[in-house]
N, C-alpha and C positions, 0 to 999 in steps of 0.2 A: 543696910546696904541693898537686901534685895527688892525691899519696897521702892527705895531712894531711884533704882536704876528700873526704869519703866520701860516698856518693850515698844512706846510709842513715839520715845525721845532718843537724838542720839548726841551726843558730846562733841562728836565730829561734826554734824552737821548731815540734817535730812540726805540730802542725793549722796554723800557718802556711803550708804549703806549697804551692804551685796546686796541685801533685796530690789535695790532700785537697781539693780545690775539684773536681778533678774526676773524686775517686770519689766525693762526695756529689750533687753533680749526676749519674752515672750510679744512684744510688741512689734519689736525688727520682723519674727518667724510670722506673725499677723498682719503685716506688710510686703513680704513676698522678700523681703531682706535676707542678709546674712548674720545673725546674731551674734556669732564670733568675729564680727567687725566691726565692734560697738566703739565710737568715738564721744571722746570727752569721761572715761571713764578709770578708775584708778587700778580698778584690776576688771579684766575681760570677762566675758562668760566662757566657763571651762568645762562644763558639765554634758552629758552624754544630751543629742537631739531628744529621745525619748520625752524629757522631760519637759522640750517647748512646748506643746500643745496645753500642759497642765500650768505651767507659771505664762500661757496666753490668756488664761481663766484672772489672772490679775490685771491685765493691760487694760482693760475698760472701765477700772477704778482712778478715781485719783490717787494720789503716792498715799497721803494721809489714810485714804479709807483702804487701800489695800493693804497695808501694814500691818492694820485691827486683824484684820478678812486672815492672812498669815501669819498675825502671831495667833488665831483664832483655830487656823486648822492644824500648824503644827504641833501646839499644846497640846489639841483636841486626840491628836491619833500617841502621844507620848503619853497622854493620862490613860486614854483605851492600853496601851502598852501594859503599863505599869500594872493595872486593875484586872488584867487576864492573864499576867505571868501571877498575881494573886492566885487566881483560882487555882492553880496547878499545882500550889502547895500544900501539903496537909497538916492539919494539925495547930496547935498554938504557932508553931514556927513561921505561918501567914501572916500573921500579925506583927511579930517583928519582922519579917522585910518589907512588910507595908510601913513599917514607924521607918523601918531605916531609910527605905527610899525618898519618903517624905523627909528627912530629917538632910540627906542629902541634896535633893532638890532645893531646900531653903539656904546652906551653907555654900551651894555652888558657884563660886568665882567664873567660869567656863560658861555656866548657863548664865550668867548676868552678859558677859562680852559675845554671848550668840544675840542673847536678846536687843542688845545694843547694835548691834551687825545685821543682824535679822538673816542669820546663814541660814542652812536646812539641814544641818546635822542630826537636831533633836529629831524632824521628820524622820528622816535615813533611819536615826537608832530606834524610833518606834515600830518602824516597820521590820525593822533586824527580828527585835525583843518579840514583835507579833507570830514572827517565822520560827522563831524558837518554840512560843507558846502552841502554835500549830503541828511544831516536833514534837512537843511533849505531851500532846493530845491524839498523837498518831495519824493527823490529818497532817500527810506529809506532802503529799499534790501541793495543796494550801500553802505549807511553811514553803517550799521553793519557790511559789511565786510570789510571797511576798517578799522572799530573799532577792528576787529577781527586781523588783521593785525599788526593793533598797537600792542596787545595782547598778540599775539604769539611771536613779537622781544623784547617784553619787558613787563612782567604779568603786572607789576601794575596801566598798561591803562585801564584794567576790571573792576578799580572804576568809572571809566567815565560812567559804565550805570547808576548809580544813576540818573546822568540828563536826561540821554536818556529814560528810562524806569520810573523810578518812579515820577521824577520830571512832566514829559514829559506826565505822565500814557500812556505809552506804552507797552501793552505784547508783541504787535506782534514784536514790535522791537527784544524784548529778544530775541522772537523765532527766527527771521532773525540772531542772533546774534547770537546764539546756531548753526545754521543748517551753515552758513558760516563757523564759526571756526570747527565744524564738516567735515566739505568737505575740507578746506585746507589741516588738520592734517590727514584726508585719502589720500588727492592724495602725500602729502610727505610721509606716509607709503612706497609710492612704491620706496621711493633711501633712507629711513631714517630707521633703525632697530629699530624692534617695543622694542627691551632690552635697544635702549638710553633714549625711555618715561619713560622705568620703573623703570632705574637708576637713573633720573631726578626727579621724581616724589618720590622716596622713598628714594635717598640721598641725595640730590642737595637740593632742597626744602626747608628738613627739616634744614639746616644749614644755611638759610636765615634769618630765625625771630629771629634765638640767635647770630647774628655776628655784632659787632661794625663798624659801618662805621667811619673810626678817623677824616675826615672833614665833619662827621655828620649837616646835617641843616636840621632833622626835632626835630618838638615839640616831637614825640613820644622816642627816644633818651634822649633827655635831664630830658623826667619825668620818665624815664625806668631806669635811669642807676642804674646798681648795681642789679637793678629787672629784669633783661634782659629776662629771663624763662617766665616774663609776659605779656612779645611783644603780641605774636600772639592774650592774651584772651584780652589785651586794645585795638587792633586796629581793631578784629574783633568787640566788645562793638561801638568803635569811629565812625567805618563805618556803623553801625547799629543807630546810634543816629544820621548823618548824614544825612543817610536815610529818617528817619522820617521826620526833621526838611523839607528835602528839598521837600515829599509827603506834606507836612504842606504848605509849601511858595507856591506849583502849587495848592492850593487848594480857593477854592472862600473867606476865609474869611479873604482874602487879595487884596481887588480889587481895589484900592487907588495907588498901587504899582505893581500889575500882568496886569495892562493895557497897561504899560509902557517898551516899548524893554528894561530900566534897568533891571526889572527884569529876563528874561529871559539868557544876558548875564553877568550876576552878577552871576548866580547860578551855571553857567558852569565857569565861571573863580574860584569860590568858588569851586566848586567839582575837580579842579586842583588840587589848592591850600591845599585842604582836603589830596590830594591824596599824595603828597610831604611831608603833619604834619605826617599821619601816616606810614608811610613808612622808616624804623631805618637806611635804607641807603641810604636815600637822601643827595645827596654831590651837590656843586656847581653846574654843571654843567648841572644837573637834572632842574634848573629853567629855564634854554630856554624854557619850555614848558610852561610860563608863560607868553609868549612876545606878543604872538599875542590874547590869551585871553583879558593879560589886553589892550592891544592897543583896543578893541574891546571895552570894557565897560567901560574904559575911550575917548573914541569916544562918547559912547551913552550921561554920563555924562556931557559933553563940550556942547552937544545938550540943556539938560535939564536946567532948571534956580536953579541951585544944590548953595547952600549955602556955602560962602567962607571957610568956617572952613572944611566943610568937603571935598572939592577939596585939603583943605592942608593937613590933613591925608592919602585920598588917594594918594597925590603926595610923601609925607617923605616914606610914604609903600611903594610907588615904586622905588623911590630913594635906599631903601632898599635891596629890590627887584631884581634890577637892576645892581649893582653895589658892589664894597668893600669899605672900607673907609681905609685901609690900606693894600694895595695891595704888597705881599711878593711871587715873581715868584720864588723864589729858595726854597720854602717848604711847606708843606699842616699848612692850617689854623686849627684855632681853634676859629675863632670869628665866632657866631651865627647872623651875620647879616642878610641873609636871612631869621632865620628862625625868626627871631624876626618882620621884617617886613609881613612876609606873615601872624605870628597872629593878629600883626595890623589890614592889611586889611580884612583878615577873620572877625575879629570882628567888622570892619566896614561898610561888607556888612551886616551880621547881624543886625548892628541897621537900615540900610537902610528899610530892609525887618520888624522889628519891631516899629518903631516910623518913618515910610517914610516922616511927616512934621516935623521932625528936619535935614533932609537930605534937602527935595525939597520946594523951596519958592514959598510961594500962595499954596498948596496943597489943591484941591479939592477933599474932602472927602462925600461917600454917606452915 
């Protein structure tokens, strides 16, 4: 399947693809245009100004050769991703999250319908994974701007500071986080008009939290619908009770379980995972951003002497996760498999984090 489905063909049909959404909106911003006025197209450019100047770097190809050029650099910064969250692991343990990531990227249903689509999620989460590896290196300047990064091609990476920041308790983070995304959105000022933030910002925007995504796979869609007008006040409530929970889990009166690298990388695959429930237009292909998280903290798990039951939940979650169970290339789904696995393992990390000796066997408790 993953050979069968090439990142240079698409089932729909070439100008169907978001990509050609967004090399012609880099072309409208290379025209003096408005690129959220894009006519003749199935769905709009929705993404932050930030990022016209860099998808203008494709408008001087033909559709065919920019396609190679973009699956060429999205790959390219998702394998650096992959290869530098490598380094930060010690021990044999590097080696299995390297097999599992690998092992995940070849079985991914999600990364086939990106590649088919040509989105820029895989981009987004390479640079997420980059910002992490910059965390874990203590080059934190670094990890917020390339959080910042993430951010600007694509908002809904701005829940990632939960882990960064609160989890983490890091202000100064924030502030790097602030003062980076700061200095990007100034020095694009100088080829970006300051009327497409303000058209962004007060029309674009608003038509995100009431719009249907129809191969929807987040939890907050499926408990919304018909309530749609209530998007924004439940997901800002969800991210806020997130929040806490996850200032709660980095806090000491959890020390049985905060000793142990699971928790650390349970809490960032959890604040992914968060990020995809509440979010009303998560569609397939949005879970790439899941591959190298979970490969991460199912690495740590395989480490630990983790209780059979619960390597099977977390395995059927990913199997979930990972994959469709009825795969229909000639038309958009409507099976909630993803999102049904990711509340699994959401609530699996959860009990990790609340009952850690029904997770890990022999648990040494103080």
């Amino acid at each position: 399947m993953f050979l069968w489905s090439t990142p240079f063909t698409s089932l729909y049909g070439g100008p169907s693809l978001d990509f050609y959404t967004f090399q012609q909106a880099g072309r409208a911003w290379l025209t003096h245009g408005n690129p959220y006025n894009l006519t003749g197209q199935a769905a709009g450019f929705i993404y932050p100004p930030t990022s016209l100047p860099f998808y203008g770097m494709f408008a001087s190809f033909d559709f065919q050769q920019a396609s190679i050029l973009w699956f060429i650099v999205y790959f390219s910064v998702f394998l650096v991703a992959l290869l530098s969250l490598a380094l930060t692991i010690e021990g044999e343990r590097r080696y299995v999250y390297v097999s599992l990531a690998v092992l995940l990227v070849l079985t991914s249903y999600p990364l086939l319908f990106l590649m088919q689509w040509g989105q820029s999620d895989l981009l987004v989460a390479g640079f997420a994974i980059l910002g992490l590896v910059g965390e874990r290196l203590n080059h934190r300047f670094t990890s917020a701007a390339l959080l910042s990064i993430a951010t600007l091609l694509k908002g809904p990476a701005v829940v990632l500071l939960i882990y960064f920041v609160i989890f983490r308790r890091d202000l100064r983070y924030l502030g790097y986080f602030l003062i980076s995304t700061c200095l990007i959105v100034g020095v694009s000022l100088l080829v970006v008009p300051v009327g497409l933030y303000w058209y962004y910002l007060t029309t674009v925007i608003p038509t995100l939290s009431v719009t249907l995504n129809p191969g929807g796979q987040s939890f907050a869609r499926y408990l919304l619908l018909g309530l749609i007008k209530l998007t924004p006040v439940v997901s800002l409530a969800g991210v806020c009770l997130f929040g806490y929970f996850a200032f709660w889990v980095g806090s000491k009166n959890l020390p049985a379980i905060n000793e142990r690298t699971l928790s650390v990388d349970g809490m960032f695959l959890m604040n992914v995972l968060i990020m995809l429930q509440l979010n009303l237009r998560s569609d397939y292909y949005q879970y790439v951003a899941v591959i190298l998280p979970l490969a991460l903290f199912l690495s740590a798990l395989l480490m630990e002497n983790v209780k059979i039951e619960y390597l099977a939940l977390v395995g059927f979650s990913t199997f979930l996760l990972n994959s469709v169970v009825a795969p229909d290339f000639l038309g958009f789904h409507t099976y909630p498999f993803e999102m049904v696995g990711n509340v699994m393992l959401t609530l699996g990390i959860i009990l990790m984090y609340l009952r850690p000796a029904t997770v890990i066997r022999h648990l040494k408790t103080r």
